[in-house]
C-alpha positions as MATLAB code, in Angstrom:
seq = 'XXXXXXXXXXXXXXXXXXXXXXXXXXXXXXXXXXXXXXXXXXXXXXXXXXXXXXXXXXXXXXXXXXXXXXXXXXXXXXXXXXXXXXXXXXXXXXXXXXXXXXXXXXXXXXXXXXXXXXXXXXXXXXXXXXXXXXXXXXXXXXXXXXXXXXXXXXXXXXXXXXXXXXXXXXXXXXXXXXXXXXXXXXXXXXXXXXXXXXXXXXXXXXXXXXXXXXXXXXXXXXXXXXXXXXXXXXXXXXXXXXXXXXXXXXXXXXXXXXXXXXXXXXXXXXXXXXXXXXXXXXXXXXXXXXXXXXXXXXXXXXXXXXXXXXXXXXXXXXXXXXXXXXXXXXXXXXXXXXXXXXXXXXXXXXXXXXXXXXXXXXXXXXXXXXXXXXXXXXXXXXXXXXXXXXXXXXXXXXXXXXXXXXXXXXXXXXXXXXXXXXXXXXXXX';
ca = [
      56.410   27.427  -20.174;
      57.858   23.809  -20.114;
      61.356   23.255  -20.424;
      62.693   21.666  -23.460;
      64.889   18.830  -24.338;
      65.816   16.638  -26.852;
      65.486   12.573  -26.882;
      68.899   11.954  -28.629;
      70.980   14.121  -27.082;
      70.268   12.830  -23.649;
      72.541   10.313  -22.145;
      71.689    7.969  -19.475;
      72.379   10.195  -16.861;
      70.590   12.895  -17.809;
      67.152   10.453  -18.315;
      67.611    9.233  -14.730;
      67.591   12.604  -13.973;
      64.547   13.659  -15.508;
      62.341   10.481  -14.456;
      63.370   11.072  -10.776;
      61.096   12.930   -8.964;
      59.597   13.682   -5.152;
      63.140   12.580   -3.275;
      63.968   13.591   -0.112;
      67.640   14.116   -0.745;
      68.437   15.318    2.841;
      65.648   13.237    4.873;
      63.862   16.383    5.899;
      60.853   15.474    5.309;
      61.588   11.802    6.776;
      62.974   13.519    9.812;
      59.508   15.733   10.491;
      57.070   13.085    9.952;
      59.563   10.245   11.936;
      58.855   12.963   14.935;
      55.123   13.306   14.226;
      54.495    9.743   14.375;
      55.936    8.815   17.539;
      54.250   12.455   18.762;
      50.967   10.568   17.733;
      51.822    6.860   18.991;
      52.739    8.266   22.682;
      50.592   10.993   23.561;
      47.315   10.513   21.491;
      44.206   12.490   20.864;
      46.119   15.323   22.364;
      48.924   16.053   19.865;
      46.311   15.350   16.920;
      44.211   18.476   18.448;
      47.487   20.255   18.670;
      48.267   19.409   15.175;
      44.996   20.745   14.411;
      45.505   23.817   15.485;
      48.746   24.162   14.208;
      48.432   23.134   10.597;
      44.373   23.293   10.139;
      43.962   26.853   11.650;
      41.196   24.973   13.691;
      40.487   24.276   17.513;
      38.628   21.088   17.703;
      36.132   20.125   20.643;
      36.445   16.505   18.820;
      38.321   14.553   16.603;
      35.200   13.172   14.315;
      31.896   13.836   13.282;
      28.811   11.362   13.443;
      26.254   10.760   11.435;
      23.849   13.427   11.994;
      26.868   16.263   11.246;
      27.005   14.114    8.020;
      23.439   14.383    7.292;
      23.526   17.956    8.485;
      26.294   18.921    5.633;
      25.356   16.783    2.811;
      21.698   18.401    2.560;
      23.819   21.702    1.849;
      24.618   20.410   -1.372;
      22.756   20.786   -4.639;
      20.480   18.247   -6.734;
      22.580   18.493   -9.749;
      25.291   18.288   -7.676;
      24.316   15.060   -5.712;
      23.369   13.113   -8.874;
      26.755   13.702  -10.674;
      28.118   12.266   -7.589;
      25.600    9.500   -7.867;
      26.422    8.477  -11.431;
      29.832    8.787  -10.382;
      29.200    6.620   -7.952;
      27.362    4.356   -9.922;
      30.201    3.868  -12.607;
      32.976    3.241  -10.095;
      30.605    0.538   -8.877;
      29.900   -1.137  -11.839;
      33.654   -1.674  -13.035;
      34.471   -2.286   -9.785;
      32.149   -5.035   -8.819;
      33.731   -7.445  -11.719;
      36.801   -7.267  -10.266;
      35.630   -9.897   -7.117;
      35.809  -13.178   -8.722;
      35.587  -16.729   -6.963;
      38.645  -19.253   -8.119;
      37.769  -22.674   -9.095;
      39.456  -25.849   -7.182;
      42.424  -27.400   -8.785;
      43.235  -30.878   -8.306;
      47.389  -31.065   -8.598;
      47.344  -34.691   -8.004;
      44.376  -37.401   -7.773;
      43.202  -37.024   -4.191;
      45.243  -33.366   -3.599;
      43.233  -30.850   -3.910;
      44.424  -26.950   -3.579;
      41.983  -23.628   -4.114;
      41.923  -20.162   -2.650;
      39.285  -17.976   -1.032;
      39.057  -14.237   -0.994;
      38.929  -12.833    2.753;
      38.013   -9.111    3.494;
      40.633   -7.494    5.087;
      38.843   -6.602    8.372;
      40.188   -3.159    9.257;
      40.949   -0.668    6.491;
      41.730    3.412    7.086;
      41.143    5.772    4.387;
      42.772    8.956    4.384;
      41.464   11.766    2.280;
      43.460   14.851    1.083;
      42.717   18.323    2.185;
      44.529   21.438    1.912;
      44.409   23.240   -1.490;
      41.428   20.885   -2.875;
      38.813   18.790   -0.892;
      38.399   15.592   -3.037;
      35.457   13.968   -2.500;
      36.308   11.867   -5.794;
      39.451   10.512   -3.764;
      36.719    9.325   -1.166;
      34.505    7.216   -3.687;
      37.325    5.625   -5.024;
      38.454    4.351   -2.117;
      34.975    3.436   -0.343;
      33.245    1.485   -2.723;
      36.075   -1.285   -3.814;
      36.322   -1.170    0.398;
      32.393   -1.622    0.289;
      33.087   -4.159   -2.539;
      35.465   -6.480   -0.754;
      33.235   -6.493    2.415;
      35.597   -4.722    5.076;
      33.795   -4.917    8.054;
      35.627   -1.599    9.123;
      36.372    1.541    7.233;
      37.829    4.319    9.324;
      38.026    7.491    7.360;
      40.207    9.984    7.959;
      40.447   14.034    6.388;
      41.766   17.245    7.273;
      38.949   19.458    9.088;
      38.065   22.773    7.433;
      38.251   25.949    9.015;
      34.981   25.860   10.718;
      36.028   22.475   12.113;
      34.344   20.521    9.320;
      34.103   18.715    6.330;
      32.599   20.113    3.377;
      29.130   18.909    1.627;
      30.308   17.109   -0.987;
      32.640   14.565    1.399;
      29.724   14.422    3.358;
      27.384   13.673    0.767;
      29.437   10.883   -0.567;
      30.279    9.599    2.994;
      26.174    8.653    2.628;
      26.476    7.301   -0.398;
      29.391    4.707    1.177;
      27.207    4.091    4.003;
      29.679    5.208    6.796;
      28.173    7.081    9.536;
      31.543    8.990   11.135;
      34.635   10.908    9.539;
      37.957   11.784   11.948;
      39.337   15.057   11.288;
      42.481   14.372   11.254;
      45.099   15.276    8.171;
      48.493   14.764    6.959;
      51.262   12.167    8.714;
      49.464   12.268   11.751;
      46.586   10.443   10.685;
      48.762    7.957    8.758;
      50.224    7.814   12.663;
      46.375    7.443   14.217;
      45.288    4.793   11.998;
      48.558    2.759   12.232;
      48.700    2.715   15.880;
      45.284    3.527   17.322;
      44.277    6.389   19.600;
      41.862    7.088   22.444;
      39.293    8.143   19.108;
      40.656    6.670   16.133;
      40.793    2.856   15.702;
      44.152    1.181   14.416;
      43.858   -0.364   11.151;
      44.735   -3.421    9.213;
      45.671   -1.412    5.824;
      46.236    2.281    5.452;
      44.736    3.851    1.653;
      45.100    6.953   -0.041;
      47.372    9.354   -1.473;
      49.049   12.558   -0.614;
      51.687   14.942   -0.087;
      55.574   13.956    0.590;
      54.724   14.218    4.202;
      52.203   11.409    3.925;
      53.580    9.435    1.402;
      56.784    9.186    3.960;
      54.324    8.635    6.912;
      53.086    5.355    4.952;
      56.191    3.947    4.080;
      57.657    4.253    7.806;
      53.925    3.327    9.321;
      54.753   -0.163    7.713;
      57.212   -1.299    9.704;
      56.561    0.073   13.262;
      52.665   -0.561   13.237;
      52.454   -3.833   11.937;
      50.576   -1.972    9.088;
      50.428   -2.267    5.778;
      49.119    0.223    2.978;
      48.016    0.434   -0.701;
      51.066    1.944   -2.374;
      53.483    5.241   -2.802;
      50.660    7.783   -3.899;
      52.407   10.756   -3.634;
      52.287   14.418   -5.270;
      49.960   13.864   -9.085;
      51.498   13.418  -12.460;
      50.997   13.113  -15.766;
      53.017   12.255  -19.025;
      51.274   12.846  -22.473;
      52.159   11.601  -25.599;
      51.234   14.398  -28.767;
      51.970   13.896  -32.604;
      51.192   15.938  -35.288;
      47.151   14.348  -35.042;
      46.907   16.046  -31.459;
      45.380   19.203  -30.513;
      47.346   21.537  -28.537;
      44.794   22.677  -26.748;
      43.569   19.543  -25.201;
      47.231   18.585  -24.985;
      47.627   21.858  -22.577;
      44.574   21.390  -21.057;
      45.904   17.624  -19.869;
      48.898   19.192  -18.349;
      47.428   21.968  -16.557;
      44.710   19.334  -15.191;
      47.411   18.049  -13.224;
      49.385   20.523  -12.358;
      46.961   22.021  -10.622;
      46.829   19.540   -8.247;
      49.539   21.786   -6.177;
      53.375   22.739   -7.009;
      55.040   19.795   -6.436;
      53.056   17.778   -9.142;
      55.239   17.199  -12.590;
      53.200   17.677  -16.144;
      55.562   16.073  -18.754;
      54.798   16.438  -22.543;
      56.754   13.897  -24.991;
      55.747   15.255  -28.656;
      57.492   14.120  -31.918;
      58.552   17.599  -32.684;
      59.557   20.930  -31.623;
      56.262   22.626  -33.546;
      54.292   20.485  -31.140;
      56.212   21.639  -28.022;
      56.014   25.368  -29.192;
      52.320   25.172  -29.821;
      51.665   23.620  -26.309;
      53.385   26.254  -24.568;
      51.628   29.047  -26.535;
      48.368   27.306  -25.251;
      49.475   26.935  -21.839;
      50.070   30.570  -21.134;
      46.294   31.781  -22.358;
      44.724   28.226  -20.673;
      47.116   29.414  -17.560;
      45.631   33.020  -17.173;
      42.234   32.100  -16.662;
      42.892   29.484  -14.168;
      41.746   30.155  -10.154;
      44.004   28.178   -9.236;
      47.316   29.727  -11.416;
      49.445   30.200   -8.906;
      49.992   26.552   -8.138;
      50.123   25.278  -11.321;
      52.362   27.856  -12.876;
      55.026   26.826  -10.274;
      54.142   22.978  -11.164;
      54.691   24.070  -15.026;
      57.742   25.267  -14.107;
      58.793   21.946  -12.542;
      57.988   20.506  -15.442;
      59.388   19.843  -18.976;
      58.754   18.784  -22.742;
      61.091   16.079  -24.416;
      61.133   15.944  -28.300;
      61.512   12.858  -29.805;
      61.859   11.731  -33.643;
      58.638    8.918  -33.425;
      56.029    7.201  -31.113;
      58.389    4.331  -29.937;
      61.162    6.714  -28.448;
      57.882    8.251  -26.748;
      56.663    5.026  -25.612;
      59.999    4.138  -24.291;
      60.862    6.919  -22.579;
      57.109    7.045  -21.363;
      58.251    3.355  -19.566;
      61.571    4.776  -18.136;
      59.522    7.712  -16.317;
      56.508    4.799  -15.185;
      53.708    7.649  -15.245;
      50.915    7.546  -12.581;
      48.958    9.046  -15.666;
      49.678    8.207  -19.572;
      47.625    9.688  -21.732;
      48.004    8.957  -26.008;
      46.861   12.286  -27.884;
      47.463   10.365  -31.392;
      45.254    8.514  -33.860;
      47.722    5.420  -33.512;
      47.191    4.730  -30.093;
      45.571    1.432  -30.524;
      49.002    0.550  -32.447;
      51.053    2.008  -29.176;
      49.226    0.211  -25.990;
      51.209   -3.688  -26.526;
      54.396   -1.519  -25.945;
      53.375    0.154  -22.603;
      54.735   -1.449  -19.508;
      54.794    0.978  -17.169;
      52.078    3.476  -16.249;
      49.065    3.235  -13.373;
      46.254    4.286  -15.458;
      46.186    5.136  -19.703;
      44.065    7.203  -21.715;
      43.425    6.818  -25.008;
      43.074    9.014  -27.554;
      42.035   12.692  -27.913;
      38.261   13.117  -26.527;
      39.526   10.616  -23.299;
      40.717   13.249  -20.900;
      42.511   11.795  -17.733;
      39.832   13.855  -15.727;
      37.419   11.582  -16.997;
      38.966    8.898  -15.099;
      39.487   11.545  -12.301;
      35.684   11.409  -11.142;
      33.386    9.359  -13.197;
      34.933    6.800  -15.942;
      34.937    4.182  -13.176;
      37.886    3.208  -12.879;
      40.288    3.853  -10.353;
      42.428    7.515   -9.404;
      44.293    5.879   -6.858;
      47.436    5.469   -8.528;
      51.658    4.263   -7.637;
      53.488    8.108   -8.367;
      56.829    8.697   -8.504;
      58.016    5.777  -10.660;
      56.282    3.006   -8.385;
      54.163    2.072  -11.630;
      57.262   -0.156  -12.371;
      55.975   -2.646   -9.376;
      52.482   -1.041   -8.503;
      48.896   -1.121   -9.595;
      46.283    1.347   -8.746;
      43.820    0.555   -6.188;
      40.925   -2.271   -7.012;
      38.884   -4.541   -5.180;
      41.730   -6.713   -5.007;
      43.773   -4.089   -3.022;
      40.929   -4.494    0.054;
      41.217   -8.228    0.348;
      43.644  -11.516    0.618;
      43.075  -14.343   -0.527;
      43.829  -17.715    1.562;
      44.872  -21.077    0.631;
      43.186  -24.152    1.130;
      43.968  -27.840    0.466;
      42.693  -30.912    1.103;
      44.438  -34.846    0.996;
      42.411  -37.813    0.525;
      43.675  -41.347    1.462;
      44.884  -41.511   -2.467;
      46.230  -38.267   -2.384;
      48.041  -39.272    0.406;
      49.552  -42.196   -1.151;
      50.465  -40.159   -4.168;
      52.269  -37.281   -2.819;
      53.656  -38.967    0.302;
      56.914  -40.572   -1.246;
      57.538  -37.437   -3.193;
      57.332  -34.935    0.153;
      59.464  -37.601    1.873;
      62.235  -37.552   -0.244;
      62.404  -33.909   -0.669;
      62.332  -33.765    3.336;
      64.805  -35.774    3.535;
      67.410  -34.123    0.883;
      66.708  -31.152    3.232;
      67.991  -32.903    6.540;
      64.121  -32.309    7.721;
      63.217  -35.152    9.332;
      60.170  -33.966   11.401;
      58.560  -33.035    7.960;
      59.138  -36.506    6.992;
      58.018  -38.383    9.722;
      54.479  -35.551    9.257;
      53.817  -37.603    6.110;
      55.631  -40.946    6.761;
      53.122  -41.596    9.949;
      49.811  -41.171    8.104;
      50.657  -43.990    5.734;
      51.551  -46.156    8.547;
      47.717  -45.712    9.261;
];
């Protein structure tokens, strides 16, 4: 059952309290993975095959698999199964691909040209979740903007199963992407690998991919000792849904248990414009609940979680912006009145038959998401995230003439004399 509160009676305090989420009050979880990384950037290959055995219940004659273990595991899979992965593959694709677009030259000044180019960025390391759920999904998300942007290397990197593999479905999709070897290496340690390098695993330009706490921290540290950077906070799911009297409590319950079964520490948050709403979501919760495989987990998420009533749609919408949702969904039939006022959120979903699983797997657009209130100052991951774009200019003799005197004079009111004379001795000729 989700907790309740109500909008008006909570002061300030109490909202920052509520939209705060995933800290690491007493730096436990900053101390572990602060001593796995420097495990990883000193001794190696031999601490991730430790790690291995410690945390994946697996002894591990190598850290990757090539492409004929790839082949091997993706003909386990199903037709039916392959083509949904296909179409999802195909749909990523095709809303991805629009997203590379060539900028046109801009002349500031006659003679002064200025434009930028996209680059690749060379290097990029994916890392895949394991644990609870496999996510092959997280894999095509990730690959084909990659593939997109025209990274010349993608280093992927997953927890190994039991029997020291991956499962078909990665495998599968790890065809699809065209990459021919997968490291087996989960949690901070391979944020550690692919920021520093090991005897197997290359270093990386850009680290990608969400996580737990423990690899959410191992990003944000990575940064500055490896000379790394990554794609955002992704850490533990959640979702914040929006219900009036138009929604269905059903779907409504069904949205919240999608993400809480992600694992325990992911938040489901309901905002509904009245307690009837709340009460009916609950009562569907508990029968959608039993049924679940995967209760346990999110019962204890539910429980982490919490309903807010509020007396109209704005007071959602604005406390929807305060809590800066990795997923916003709008179960109401004014939604397309509602969308100018959202600010903060990583991806939306509109309406009641546009479930955030859609976007999940097979929409096409992206899952990888900023969490825990990053949505203020994040996007999710696009094309974009996989490449930089560099500046170019060029001066002609006129352009030369025309933007000399102005550089010169702000040179000068800086007491930068050297930049001067860079200008002032090209139109001496």
């Amino acid at each position: 059952m989700l907790k309740k509160y109500d909008y008006k009676t909570l002061g300030k305090t109490e909202i920052q309290q509520l939209v705060a989420r995933n800290t690491d009050t007493n730096n436990a979880i900053q101390e572990v993975v602060q001593e796995i990384i420097q495990q990883v950037r000193h001794q190696g290959d031999i601490v991730l095959r430790e790690y291995a055995a410690k945390f994946d219940k697996v002894e591990l004659d190598r850290l990757y698999l090539d492409e004929e273990d790839i082949d091997a595991l993706a003909s386990t899979i199903d037709r039916d199964q392959q083509r949904a992965l296909e179409i999802a593959f195909q749909n990523i694709h095709k809303f991805h691909s629009t997203q590379l677009k060539r900028e046109r030259t801009v002349e500031t000044m006659p003679g002064v040209k200025c434009w930028r180019e996209v680059r690749p960025i060379e290097k990029v390391g994916l890392y895949i979740p394991g644990g609870s759920a496999v996510l092959p999904s997280t894999l095509l998300m990730l690959g084909i903007p990659a593939r997109i942007a025209g990274c010349k290397e993608i280093v992927v990197c997953s927890p190994p199963q039991s029997n020291g593999k991956i499962n078909g479905f990665v495998a599968f999709c790890l065809k699809l992407l065209k990459i021919n070897r997968i490291y087996l290496v989960g949690g901070a340690q391979a944020v550690a690998a692919m920021g520093f390098g090991t005897e197997t695993i290359p270093k990386v330009d850009k680290i990608f991919g969400p996580g737990n706490q423990f690899v959410t921290k191992a990003k944000s540290i990575i940064q500055g000792l490896a000379n790394v950077s990554i794609d955002m906070p992704a850490g533990p799911s959640e979702v914040l849904v929006i219900a009036d009297e138009s929604a269905n409590a059903a779907f409504v319950a069904a949205d919240l248990l999608a993400q809480a079964e992600h694992g325990a520490d992911s938040q489901a948050v309901l905002v509904a414009t009245s307690t009837a709403i709340v009460d009916a979501v609950n009562a569907a919760l508990v029968a959608q609940l039993a049924v679940l495989p995967r209760k346990e987990l999110a019962a204890k998420a539910i429980e982490n979680s919490y309903a807010i009533t509020v007396e109209n749609l704005q007071e959602a919408i604005q406390f929807s912006n305060d809590y800066a949702p990795e997923h916003l969904i709008l179960e109401t039939d004014q939604w397309e009145s509602l969308t100018r006022y959202i600010s903060n959120a990583g991806s939306v979903f509109l309406g009641h038959l546009t479930p955030e699983s859609a976007g999940d797997y097979a929409s096409g657009t992206n899952h990888t998401l900023p969490t825990s209130g990053y949505a203020r100052s994040y996007s999710g991951v696009s094309v974009d995230s996989f490449v930089k774009k560099v500046t170019f200019q060029h001066i002609s003799e006129t352009g030369l003439q025309q933007i000399g005197s102005v550089v010169e004079i702000l040179a000068e009111l800086e007491g930068l004399q050297a930049h001067k004379n860079a200008i002032s001795i090209r139109k001496k000729g």
